[in-house]
Backbone as a printed PyTorch tensor [residue, N CA C, xyz], in Angstrom:
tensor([[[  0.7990,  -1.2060,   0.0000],
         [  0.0000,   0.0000,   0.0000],
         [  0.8430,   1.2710,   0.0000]],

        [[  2.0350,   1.2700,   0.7770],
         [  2.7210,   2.4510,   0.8900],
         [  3.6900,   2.4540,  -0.3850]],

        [[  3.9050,   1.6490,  -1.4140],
         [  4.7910,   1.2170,  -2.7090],
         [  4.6360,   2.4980,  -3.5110]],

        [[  5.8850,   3.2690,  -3.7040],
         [  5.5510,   4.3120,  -5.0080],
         [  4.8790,   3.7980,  -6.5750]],

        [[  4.5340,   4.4940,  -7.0600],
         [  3.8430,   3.8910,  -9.0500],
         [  4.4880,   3.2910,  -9.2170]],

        [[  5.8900,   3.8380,  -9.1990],
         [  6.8460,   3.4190, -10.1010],
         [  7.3940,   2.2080,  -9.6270]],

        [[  7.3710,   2.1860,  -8.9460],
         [  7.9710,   0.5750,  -8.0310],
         [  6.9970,  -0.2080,  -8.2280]],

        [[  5.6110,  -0.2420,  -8.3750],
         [  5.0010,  -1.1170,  -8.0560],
         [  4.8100,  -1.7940,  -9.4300]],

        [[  5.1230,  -0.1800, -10.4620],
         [  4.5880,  -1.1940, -12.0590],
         [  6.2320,  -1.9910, -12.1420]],

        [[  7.2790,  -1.8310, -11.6990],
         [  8.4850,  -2.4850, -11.6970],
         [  8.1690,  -3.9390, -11.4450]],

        [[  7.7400,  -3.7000, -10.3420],
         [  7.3480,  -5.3340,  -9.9150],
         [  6.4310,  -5.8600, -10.5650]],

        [[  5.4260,  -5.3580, -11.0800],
         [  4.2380,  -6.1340, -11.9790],
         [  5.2470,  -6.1300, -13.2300]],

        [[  6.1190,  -5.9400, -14.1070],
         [  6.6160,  -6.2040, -14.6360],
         [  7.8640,  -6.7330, -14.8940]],

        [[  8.2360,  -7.1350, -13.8210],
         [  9.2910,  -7.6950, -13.3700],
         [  9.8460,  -9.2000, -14.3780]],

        [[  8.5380, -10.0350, -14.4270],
         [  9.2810, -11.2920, -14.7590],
         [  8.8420, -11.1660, -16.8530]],

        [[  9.2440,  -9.6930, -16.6720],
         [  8.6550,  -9.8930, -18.6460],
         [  9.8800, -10.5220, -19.0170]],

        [[ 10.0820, -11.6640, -19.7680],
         [ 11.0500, -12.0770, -20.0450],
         [ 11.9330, -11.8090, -21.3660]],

        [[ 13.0550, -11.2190, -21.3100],
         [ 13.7020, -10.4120, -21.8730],
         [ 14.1890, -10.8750, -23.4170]],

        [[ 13.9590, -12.0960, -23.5550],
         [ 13.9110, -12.3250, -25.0330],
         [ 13.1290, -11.9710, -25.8830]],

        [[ 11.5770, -11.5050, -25.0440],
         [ 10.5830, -11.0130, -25.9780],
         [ 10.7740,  -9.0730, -25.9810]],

        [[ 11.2880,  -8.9940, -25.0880],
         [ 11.6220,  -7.5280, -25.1200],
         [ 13.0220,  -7.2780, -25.8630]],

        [[ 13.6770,  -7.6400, -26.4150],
         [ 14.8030,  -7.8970, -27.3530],
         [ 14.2710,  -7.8100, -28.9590]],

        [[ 12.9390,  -8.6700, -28.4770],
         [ 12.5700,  -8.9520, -30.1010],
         [ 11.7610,  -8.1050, -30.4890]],

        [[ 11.1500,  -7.3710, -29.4560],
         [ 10.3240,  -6.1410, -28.8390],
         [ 10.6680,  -4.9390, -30.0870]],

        [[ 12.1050,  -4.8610, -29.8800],
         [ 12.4470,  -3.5420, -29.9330],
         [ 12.9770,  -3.4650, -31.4100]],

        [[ 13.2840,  -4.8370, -32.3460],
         [ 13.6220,  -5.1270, -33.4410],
         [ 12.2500,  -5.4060, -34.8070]],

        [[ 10.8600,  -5.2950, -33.7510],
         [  9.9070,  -5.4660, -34.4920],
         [  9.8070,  -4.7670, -36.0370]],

        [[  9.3760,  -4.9950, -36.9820],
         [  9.0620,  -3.8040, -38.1150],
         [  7.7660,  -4.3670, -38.3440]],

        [[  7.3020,  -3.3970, -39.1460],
         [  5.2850,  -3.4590, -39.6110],
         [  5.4530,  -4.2990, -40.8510]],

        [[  6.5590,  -3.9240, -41.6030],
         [  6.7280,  -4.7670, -42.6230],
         [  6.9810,  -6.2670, -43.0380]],

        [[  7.3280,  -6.5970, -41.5210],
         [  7.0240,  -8.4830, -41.7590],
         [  6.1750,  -8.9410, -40.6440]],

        [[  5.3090,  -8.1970, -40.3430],
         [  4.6110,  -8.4690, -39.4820],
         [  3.4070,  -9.0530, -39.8140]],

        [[  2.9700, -10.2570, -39.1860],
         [  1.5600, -10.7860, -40.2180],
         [  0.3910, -10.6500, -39.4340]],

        [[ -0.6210, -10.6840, -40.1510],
         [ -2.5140, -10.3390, -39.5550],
         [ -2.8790, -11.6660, -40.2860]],

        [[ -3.9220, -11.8320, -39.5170],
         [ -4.7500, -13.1280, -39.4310],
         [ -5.1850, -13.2130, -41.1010]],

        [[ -5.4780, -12.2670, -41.4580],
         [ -6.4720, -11.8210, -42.9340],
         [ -4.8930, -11.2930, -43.7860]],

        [[ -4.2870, -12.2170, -44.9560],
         [ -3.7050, -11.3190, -45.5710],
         [ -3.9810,  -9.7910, -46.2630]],

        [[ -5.1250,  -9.9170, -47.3250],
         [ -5.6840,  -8.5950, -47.2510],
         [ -5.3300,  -7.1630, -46.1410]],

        [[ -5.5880,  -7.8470, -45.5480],
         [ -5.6410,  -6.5610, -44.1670],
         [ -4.7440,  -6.1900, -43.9240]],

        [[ -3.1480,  -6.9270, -43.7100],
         [ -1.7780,  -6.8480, -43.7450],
         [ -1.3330,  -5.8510, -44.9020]],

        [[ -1.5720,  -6.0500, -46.3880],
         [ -1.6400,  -5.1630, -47.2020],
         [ -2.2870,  -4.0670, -47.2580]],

        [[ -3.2300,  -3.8800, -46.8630],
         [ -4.2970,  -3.0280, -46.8760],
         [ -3.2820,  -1.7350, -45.4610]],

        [[ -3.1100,  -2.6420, -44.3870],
         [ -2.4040,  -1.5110, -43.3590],
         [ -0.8850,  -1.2860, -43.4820]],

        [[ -0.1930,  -1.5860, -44.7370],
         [  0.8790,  -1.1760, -45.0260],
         [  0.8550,   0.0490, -45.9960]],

        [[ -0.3730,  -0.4740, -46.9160],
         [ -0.5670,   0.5300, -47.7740],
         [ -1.1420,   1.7990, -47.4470]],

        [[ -1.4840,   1.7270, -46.5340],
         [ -1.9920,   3.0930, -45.6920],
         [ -1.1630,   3.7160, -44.8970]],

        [[ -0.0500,   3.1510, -44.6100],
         [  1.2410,   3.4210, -43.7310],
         [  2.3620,   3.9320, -44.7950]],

        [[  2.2520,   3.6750, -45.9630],
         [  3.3100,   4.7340, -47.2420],
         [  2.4210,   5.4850, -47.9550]],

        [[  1.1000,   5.4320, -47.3160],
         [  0.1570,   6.7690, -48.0000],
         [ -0.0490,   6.1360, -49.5210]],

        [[  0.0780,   5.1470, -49.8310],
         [  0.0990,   4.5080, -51.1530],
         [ -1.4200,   4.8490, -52.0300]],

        [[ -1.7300,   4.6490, -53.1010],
         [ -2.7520,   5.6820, -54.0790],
         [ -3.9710,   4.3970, -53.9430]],

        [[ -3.7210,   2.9940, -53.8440],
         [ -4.8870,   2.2480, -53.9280],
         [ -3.9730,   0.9940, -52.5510]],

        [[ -5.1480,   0.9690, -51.6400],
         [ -4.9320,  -0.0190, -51.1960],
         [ -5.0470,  -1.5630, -51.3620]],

        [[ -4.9350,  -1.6770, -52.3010],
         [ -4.8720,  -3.4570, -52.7290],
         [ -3.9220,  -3.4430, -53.4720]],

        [[ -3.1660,  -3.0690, -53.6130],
         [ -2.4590,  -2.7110, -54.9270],
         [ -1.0610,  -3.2840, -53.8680]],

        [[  0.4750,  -4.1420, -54.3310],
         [  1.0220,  -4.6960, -53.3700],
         [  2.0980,  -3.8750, -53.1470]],

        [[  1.9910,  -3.9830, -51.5590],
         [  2.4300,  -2.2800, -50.8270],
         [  4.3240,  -2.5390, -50.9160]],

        [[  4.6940,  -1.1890, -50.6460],
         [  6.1430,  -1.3450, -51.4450],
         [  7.0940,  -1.8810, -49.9100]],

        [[  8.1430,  -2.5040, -50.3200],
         [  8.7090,  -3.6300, -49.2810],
         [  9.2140,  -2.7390, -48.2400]],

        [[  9.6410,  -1.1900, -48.7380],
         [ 10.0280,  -0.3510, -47.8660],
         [  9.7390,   0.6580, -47.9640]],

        [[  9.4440,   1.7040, -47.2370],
         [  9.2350,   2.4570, -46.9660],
         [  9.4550,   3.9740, -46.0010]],

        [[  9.8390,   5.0440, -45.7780],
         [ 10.2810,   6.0930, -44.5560],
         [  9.3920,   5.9240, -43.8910]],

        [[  8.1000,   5.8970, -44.2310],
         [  6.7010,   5.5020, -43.4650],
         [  6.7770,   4.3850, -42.1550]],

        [[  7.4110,   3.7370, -42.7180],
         [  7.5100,   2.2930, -42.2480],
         [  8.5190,   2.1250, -41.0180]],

        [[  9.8870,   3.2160, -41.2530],
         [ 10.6970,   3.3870, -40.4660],
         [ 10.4220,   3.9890, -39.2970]],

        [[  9.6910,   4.8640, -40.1280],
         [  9.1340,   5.8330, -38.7280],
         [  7.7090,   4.8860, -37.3670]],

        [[  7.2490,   4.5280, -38.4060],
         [  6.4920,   3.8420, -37.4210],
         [  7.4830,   2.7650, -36.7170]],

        [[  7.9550,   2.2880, -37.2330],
         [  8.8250,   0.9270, -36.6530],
         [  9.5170,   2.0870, -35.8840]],

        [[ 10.6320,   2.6190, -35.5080],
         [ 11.1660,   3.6690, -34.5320],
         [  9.9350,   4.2260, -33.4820]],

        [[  9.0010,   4.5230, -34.3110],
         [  8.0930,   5.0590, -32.6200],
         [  7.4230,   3.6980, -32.1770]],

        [[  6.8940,   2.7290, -32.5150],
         [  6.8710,   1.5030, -31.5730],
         [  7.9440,   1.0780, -31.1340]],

        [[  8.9960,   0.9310, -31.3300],
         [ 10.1390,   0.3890, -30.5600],
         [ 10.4430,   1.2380, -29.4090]],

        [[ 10.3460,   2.3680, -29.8760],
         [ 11.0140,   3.0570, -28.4400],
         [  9.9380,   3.7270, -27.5110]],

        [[  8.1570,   3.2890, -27.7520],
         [  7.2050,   3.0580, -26.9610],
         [  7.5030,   1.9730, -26.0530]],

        [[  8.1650,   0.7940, -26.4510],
         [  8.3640,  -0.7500, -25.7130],
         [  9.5930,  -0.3950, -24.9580]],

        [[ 10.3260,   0.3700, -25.6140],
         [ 11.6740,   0.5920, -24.9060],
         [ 11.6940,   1.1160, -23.1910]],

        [[ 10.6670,   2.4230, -23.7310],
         [ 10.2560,   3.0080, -22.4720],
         [ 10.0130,   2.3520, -21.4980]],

        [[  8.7720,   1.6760, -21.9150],
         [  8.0110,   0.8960, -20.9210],
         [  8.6920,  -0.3110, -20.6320]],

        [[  9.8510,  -0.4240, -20.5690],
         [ 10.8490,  -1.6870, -19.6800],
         [ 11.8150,  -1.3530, -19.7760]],

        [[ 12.4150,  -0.3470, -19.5450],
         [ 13.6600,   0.2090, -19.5440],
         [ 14.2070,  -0.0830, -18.1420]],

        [[ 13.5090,   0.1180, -17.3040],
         [ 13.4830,   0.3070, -15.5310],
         [ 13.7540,  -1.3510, -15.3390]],

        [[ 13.3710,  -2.0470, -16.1830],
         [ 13.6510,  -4.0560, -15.7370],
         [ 14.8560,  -3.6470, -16.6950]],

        [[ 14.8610,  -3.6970, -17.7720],
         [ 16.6150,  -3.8480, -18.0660],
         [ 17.5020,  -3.3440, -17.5920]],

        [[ 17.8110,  -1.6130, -16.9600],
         [ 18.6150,  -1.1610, -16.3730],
         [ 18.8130,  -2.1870, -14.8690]],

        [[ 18.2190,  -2.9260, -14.2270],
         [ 17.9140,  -3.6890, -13.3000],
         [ 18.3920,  -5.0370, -13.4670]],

        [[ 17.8100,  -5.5880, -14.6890],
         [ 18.3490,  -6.7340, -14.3630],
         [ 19.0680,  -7.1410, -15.6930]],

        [[ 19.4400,  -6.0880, -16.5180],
         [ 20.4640,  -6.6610, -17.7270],
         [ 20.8110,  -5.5590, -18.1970]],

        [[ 21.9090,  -4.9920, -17.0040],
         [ 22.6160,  -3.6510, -17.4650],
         [ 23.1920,  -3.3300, -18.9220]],

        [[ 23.6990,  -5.1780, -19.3490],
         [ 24.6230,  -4.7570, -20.6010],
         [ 23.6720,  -4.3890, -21.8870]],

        [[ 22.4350,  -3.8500, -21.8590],
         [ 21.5100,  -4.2110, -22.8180],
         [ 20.9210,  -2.8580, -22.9220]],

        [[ 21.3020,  -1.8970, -21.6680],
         [ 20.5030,  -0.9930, -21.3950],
         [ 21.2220,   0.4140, -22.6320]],

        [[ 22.1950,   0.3520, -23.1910],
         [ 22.7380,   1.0870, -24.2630],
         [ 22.1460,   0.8750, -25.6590]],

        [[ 22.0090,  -0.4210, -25.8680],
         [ 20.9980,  -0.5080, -26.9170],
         [ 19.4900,  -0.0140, -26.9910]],

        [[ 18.7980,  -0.6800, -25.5490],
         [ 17.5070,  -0.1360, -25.2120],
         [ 17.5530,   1.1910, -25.4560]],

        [[ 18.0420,   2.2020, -25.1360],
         [ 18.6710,   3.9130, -24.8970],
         [ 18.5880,   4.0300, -26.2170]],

        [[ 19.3080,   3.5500, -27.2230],
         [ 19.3980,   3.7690, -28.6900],
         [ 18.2380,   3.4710, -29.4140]],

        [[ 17.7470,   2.6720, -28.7550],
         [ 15.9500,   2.1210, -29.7620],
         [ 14.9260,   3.5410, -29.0020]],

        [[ 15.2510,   3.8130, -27.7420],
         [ 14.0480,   5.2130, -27.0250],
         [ 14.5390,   6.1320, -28.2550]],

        [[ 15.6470,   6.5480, -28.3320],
         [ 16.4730,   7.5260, -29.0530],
         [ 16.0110,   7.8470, -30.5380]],

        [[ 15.7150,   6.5010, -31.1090],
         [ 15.5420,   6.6480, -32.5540],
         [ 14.3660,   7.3200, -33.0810]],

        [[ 13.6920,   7.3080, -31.8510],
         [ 12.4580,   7.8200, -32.6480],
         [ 12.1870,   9.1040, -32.9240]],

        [[ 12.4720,   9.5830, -34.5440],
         [ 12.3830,  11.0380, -34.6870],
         [ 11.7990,  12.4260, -34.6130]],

        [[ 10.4960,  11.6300, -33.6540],
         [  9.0830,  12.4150, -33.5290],
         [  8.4670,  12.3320, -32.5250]],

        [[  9.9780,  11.8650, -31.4130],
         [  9.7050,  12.0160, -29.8830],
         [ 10.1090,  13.3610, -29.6260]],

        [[  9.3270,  14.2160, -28.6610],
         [  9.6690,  15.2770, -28.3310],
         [  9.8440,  15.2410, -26.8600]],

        [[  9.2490,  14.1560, -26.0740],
         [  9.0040,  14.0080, -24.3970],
         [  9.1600,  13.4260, -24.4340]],

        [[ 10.6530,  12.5200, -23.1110],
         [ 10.9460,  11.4990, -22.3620],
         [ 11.1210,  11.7140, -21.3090]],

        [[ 10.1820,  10.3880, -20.6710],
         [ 10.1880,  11.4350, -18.6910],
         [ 10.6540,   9.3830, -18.6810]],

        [[ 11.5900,   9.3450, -18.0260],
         [ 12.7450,   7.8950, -17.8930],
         [ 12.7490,   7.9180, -16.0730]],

        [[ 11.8120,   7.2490, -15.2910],
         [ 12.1800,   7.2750, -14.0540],
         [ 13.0060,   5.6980, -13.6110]],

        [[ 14.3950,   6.2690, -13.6760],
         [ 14.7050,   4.9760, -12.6910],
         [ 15.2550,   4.3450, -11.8810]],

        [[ 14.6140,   4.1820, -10.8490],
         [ 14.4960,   3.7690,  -9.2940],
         [ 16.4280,   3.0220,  -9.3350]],

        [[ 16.7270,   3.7250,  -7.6990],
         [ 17.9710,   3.0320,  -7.4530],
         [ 18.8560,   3.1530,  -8.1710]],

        [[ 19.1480,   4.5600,  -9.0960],
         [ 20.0540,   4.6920,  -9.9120],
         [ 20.4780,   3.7570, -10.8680]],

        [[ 19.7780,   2.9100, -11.4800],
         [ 20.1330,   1.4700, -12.0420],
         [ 20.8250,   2.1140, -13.5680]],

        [[ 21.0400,   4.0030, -13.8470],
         [ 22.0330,   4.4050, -14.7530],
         [ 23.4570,   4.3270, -14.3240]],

        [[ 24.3750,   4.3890, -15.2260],
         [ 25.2040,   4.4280, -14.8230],
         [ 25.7540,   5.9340, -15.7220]],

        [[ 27.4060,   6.2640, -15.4190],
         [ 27.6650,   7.1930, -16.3650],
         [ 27.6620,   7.0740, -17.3800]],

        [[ 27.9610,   5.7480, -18.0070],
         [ 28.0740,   5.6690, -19.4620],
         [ 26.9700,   5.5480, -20.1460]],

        [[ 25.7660,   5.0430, -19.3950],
         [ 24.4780,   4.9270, -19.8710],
         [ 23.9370,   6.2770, -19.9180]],

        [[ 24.0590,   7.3780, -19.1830],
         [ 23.8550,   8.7470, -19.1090],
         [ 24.2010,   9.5480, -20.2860]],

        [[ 25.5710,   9.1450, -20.2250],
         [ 26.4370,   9.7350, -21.7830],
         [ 25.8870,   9.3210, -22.9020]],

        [[ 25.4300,   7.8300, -22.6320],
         [ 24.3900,   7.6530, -24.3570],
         [ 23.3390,   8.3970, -24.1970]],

        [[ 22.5420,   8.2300, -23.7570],
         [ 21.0030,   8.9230, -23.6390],
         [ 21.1750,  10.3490, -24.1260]],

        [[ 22.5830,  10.6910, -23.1820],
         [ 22.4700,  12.4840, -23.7360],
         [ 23.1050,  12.6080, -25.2710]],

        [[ 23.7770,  11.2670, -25.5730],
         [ 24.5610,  11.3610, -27.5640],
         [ 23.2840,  11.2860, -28.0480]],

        [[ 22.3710,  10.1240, -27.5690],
         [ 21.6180,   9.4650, -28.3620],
         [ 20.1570,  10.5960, -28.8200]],

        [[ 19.8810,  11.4300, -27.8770],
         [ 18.5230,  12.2930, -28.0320],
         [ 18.2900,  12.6450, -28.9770]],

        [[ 17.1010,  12.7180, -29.7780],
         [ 16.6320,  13.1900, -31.3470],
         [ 16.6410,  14.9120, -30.9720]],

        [[ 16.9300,  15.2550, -32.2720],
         [ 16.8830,  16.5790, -32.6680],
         [ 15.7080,  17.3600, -31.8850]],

        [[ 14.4040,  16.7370, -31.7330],
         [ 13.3360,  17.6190, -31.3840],
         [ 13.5060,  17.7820, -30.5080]],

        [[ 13.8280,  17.0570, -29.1610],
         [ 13.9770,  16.7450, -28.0240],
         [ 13.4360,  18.0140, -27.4910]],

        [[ 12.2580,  17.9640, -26.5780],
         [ 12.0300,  19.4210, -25.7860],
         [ 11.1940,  19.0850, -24.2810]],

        [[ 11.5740,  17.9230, -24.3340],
         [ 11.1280,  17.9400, -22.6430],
         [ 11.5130,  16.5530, -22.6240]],

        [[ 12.6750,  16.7810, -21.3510],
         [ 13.1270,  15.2650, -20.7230],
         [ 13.1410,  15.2200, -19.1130]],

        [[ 12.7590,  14.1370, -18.3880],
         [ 12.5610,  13.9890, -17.3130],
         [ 13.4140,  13.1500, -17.0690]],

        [[ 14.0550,  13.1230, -15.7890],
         [ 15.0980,  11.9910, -15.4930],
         [ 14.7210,  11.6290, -14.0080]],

        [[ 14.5000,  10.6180, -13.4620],
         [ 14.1170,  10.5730, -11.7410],
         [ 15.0360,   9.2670, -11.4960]],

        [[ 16.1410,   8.8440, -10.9970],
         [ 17.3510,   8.1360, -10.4630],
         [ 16.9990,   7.8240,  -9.4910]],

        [[ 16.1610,   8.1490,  -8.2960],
         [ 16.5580,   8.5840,  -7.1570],
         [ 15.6950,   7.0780,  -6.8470]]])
């Protein structure tokens, strides 16, 4: 009852197991499959702004990047606090997947027990996108 937020979603997320958060952060839209092929095409082709959606959507896309960069470093966020914790050596990459996304403007990163270190500090501050206009940091 007396547990801060942040501690408590730590512990409810505690046992996410880190191979799926690895694979988490490497996801793309572009090989990603839906139950209905149609539909798979249909939401790619709407993701490169493409002129007819049935029409077979192009293998790549900036569209595609960008979305793949802001889901990854949505997942990043949200388990950053278990990797700095329990798989420090991972937490520079994680930092680089928050980082990539070019159309983040706010990162508020709370995490408990200092589980940064300096060098992890030094990436975060290389790694920040251009827009960057509001960052939160809570260590404590």
């Amino acid at each position: 009852p007396n547990a801060k937020p942040m501690e408590m979603k730590s512990a409810r997320e505690a046992r996410f197991p880190m191979s799926i958060a690895l694979e988490a952060i490497q996801m793309s839209v572009q090989t990603a499959r839906a139950t209905v092929d149609t539909d798979r095409v249909h939401i790619l082709n709407a993701i490169a702004n493409s002129p007819g959606l049935d029409t077979d959507p192009p293998l790549e896309h900036p569209n595609y990047d960008a979305m793949n960069n802001g889901i990854r470093s949505r997942f990043g966020v949200a388990v950053i606090v278990n990797v700095a914790r329990d798989h420090p050596q991972e937490v520079v990459h994680f930092i680089r997947t928050i980082c990539a996304d070019a159309h983040r403007t706010e990162l508020d990163l709370q995490v408990p027990n200092s589980g940064f270190s300096n060098v992890m500090l030094q990436e975060l501050s290389n790694s920040m996108p251009s827009g960057m206009e509001c960052l939160g940091l809570g260590l404590g």
